[in-house]
C-alpha positions as CSV (number, residue, x, y, z in Angstrom):
1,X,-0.4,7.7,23.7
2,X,-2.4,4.1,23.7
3,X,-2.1,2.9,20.0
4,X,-5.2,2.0,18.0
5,X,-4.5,-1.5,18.1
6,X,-4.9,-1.6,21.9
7,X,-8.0,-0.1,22.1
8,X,-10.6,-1.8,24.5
9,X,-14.6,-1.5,25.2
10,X,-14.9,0.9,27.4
11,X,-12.1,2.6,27.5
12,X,-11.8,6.4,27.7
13,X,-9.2,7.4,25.2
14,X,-7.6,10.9,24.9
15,X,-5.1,11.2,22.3
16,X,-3.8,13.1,19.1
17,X,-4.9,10.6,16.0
18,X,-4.5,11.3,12.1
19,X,-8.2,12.0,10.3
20,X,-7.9,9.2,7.3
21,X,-11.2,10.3,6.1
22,X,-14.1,12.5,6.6
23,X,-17.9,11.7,5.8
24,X,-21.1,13.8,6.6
25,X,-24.4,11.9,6.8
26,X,-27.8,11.6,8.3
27,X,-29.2,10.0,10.7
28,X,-32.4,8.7,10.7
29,X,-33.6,11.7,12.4
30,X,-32.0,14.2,9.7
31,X,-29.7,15.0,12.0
32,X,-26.3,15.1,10.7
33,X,-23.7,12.7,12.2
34,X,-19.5,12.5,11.0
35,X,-18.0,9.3,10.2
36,X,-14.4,9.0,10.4
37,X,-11.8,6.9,10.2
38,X,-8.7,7.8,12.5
39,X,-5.9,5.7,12.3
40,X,-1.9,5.5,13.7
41,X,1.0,3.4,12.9
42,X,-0.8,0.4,14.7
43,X,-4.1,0.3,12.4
44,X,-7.0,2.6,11.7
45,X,-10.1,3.0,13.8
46,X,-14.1,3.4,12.9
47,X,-15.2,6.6,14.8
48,X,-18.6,8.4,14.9
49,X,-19.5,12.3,16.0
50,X,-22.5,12.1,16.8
51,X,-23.0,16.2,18.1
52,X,-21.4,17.7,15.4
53,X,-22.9,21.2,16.2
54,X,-21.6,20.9,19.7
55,X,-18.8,23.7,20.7
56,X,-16.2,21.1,22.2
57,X,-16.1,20.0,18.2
58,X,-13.6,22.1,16.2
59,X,-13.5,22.3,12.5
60,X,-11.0,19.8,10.8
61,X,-10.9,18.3,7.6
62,X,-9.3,14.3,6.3
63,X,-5.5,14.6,6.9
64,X,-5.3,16.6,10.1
65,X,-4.1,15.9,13.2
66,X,-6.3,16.1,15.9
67,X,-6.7,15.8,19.2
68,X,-9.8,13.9,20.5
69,X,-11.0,12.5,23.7
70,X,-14.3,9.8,24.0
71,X,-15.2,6.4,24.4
72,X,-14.5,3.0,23.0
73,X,-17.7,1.3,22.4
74,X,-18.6,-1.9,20.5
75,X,-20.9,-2.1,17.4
76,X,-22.2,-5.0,15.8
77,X,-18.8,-7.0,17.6
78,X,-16.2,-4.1,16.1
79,X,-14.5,-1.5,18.1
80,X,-16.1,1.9,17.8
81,X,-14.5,5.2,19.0
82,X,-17.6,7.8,19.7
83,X,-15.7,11.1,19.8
84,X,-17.4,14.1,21.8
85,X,-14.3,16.4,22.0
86,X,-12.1,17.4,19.3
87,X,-9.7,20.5,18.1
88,X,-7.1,20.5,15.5
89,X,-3.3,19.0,17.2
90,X,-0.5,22.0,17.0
91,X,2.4,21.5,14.9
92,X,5.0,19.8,17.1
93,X,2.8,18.2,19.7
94,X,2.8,14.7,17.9
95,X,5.8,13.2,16.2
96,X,4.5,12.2,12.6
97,X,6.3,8.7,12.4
98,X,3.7,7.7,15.3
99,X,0.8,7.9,12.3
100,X,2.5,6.0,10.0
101,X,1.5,2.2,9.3
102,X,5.1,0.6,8.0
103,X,6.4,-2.4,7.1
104,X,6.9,-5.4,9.0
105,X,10.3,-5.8,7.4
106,X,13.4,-3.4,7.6
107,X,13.5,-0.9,4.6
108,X,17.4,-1.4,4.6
109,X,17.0,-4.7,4.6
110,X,14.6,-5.0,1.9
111,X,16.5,-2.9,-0.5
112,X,19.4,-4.1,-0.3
113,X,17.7,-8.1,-0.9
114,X,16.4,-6.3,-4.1
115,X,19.8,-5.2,-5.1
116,X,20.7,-8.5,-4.7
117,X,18.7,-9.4,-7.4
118,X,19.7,-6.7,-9.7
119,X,23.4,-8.0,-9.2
120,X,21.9,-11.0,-10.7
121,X,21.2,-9.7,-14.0
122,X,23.8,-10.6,-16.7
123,X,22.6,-8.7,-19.6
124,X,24.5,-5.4,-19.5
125,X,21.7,-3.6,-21.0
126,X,19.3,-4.6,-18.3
127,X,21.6,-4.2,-15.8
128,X,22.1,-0.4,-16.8
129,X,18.5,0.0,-17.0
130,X,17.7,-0.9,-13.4
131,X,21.0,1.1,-12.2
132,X,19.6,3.9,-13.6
133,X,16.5,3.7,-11.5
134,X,17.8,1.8,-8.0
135,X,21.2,3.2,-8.0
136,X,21.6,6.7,-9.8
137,X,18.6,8.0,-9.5
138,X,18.6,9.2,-5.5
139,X,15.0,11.0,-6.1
140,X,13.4,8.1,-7.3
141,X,15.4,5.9,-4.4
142,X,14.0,8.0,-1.5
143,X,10.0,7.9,-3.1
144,X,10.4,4.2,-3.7
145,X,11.4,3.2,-0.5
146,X,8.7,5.2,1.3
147,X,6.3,4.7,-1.0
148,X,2.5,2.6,-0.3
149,X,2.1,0.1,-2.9
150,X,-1.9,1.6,-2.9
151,X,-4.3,3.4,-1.1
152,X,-6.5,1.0,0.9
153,X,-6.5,-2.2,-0.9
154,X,-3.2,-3.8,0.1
155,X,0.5,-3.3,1.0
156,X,-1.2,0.7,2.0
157,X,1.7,1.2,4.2
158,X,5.7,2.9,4.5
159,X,7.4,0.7,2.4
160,X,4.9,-1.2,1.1
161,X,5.8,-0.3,-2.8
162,X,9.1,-1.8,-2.1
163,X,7.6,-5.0,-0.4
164,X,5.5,-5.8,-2.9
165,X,7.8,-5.3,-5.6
166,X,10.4,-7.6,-3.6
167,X,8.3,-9.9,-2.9
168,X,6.9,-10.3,-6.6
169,X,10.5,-10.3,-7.6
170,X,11.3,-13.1,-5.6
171,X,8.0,-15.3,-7.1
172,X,9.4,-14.6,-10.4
173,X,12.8,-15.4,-9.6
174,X,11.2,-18.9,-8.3
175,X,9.0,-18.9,-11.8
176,X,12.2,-18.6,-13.8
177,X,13.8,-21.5,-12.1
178,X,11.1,-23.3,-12.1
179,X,10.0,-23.3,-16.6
180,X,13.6,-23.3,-18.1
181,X,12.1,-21.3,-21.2
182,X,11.6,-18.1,-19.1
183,X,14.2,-15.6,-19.5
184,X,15.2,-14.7,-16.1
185,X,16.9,-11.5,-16.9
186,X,13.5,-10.3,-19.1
187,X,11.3,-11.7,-16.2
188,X,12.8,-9.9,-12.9
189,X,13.7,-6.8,-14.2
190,X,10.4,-6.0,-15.1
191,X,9.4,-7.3,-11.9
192,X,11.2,-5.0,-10.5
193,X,10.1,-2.5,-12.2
194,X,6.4,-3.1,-12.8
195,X,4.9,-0.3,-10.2
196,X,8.0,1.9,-10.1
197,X,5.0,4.3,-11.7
198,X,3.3,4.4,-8.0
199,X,6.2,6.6,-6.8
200,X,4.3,9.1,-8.7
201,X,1.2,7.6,-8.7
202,X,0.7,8.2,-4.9
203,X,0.2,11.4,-2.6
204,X,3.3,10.6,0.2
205,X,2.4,9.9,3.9
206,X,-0.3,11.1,5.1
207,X,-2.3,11.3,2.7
208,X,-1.5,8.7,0.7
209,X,-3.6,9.5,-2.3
210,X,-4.0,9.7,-5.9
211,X,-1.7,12.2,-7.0
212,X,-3.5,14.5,-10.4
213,X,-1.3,12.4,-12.9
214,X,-1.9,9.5,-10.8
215,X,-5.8,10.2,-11.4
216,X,-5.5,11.3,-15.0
217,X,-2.8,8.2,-16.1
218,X,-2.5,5.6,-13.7
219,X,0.6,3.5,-12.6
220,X,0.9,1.5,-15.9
221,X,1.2,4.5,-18.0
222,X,3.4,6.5,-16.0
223,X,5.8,3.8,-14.9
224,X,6.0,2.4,-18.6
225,X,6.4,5.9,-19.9
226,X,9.3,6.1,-17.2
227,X,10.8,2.8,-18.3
228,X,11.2,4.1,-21.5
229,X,12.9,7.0,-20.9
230,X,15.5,5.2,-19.3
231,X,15.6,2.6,-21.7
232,X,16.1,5.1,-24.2
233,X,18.9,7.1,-22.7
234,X,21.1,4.3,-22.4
235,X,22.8,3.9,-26.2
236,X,22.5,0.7,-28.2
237,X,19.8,-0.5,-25.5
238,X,18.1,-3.1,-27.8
239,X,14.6,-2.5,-29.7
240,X,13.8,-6.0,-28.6
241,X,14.2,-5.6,-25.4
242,X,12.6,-2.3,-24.9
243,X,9.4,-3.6,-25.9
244,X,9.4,-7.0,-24.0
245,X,10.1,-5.1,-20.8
246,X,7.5,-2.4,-21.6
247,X,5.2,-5.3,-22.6
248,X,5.4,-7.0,-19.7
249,X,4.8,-3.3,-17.7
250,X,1.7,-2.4,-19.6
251,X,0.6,-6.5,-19.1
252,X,1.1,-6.3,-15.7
253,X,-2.5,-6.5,-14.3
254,X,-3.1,-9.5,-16.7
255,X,-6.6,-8.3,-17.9
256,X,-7.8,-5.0,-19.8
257,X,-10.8,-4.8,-16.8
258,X,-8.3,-4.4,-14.0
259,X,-6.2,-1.6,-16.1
260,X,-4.0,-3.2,-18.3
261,X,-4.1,-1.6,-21.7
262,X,-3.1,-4.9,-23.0
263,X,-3.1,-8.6,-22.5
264,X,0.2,-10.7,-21.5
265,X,1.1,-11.8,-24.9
266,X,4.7,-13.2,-23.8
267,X,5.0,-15.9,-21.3
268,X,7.3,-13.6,-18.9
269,X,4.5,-10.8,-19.1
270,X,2.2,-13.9,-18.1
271,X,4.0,-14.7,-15.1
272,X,4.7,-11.0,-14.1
273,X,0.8,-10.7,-14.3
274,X,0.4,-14.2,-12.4
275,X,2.8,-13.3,-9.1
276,X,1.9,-9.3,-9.2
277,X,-2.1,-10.7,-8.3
278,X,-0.9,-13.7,-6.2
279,X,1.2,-11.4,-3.7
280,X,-1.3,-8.4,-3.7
281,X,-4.3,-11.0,-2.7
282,X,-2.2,-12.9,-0.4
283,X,-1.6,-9.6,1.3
284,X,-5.0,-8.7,1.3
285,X,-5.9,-11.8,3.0
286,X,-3.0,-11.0,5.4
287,X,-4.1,-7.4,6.5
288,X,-8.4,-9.1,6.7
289,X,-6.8,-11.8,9.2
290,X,-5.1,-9.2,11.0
291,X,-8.6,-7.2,11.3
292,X,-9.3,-6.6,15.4
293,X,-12.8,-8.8,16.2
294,X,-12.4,-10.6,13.5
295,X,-14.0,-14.2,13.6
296,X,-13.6,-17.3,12.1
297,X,-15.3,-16.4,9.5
298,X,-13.9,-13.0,8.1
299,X,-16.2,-9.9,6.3
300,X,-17.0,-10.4,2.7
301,X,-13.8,-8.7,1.1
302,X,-14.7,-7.6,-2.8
303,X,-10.9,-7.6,-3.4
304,X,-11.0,-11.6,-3.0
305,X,-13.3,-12.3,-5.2
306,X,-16.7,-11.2,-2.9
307,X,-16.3,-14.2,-0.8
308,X,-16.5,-14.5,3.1
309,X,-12.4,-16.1,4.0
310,X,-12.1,-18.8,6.8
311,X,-9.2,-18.4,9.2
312,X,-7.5,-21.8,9.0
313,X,-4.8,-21.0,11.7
314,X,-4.3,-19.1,15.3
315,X,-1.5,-17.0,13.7
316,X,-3.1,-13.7,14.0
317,X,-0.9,-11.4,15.6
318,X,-1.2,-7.9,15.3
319,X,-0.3,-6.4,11.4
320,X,1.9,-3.8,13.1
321,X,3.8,-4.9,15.8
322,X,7.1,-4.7,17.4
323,X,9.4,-1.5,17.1
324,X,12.0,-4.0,16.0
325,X,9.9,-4.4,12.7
326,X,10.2,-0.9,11.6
């Protein structure tokens, strides 16, 4: 199999490739072309049909498999795959992991840095609260681990829910040491906690969509509602801190136009809503620096603000890389 991320002009690539998405339009003919987007563990792919009525084209749909054989081409400086055979791949003639963008980082080793953090919590309350998720709960252990942090926009990868959330985590950690009037226990376990709503939020690999009550609710919603639930089967667990926590979850985005049904109103739920939009736009700038063809100057990115980002270093190596990574 050659991986998307080591596709070439003019290459002639056969290979089995997961359908991401599916579009129908027109040319300027009226003649109706597919755009896709096909995509592996190494990165996703733009790829055009052209000959959609043609018999070497078989019928397929966004999240199948399929086999595909055509050219690499180049388009306005990007790599373009131009597809003119396709049928649907037969179960067991790809192994699915090979689809699946993951983490840099070892899942293992990520989980058990956040535990570290939960072992750090001294209020018995708290510390209950986030057993009850990251150590009893096995269900919700497997979905968070595997989990995307989002669809496209950033951290859309295996393990990405549980980067994030370590990586926020550790900027709050750094937040609490940093202004003394913080309290740490308050301010990383609701980083910890502040997507756990995603697990349900999100379709699992491969689709990795919005699930119904993902659509109808959101993350905030669902994760606070699960937050209290917990909260509220451990007896004695203190009205106080039951609302700071869920505060700081429904807070989270730090403005009521990016989904928060409320503004921070405590200065943890500030600084939850401060690293949760430092480390999902660092990210994003990550995965745009990481884009194949890209220049010095990188493609307006709406997520950043709707600005064009300069690459200030050489550092650009390949987002998914290395089988020791994963």
């Amino acid at each position: 199999m050659i991986y998307i991320k080591d596709f070439q002009e003019g290459d002639r690539i056969s290979g089995i490739y997961l359908v991401r998405t599916k579009a129908t339009y027109q040319s300027k003919r009226g003649k109706d072309y597919y755009s896709l987007t096909l995509g592996d563990r190494t990165g996703t792919v733009d790829t055009k049909i052209w000959d959609v009525d043609s018999p070497a084209i078989a019928d397929f749909e966004a999240n199948d498999f399929v086999n595909v054989s055509g050219t690499v081409t180049l388009y306005n400086g990007k790599i373009q795959f131009k597809v003119e055979k396709l049928m649907k791949a037969q179960p067991g003639s790809y192994s699915p992991g090979d689809y699946m963008p993951a983490s840099r980082y070892p899942v293992k080793d990520m989980y058990a840095e956040l535990m570290q953090f939960r072992d750090s919590i001294n209020n018995p309350y708290i510390r209950k609260l986030l057993n009850s998720f990251f150590e009893d709960d096995k269900e919700f252990i497997r979905n968070f681990a595997a989990a995307s942090a989002a669809r496209t926009v950033h951290h859309s990868f295996v393990g990405g829910l549980l980067e994030h959330t370590l990586s926020v985590t550790k900027i709050c950690d750094f937040l609490a040491m940093r202004y003394d009037f913080l309290d740490r226990d308050v301010l990383v376990a609701s980083a910890m906690l502040h997507d756990v709503g995603k697990t349900r939020e999100m379709t699992p690999f491969p689709q990795v969509d919005y699930s119904d009550e993902g659509n109808l609710l959101g993350h905030i919603m669902i994760g606070f509602e699960m937050v209290r639930s917990h909260m509220r089967a451990i007896e004695g667990f203190p009205q106080d801190l039951q609302d700071e926590i869920g505060h700081c979850i429904l807070a989270h985005h730090g403005m009521l136009e990016y989904g928060s049904p409320v503004l921070p109103k405590t200065a943890e739920a500030l600084a939850l809503s401060k690293a949760d939009d430092l480390d999902a736009k660092m990210e994003t700038i990550r995965e745009a620096l990481n884009v194949r063809n890209s220049g010095e100057w990188l493609d307006v990115n709406r997520w950043l603000g709707g600005v064009r980002v300069r690459r200030t270093t050489e550092d650009g190596k390949a987002f998914y890389e290395g089988e020791e990574d994963r």
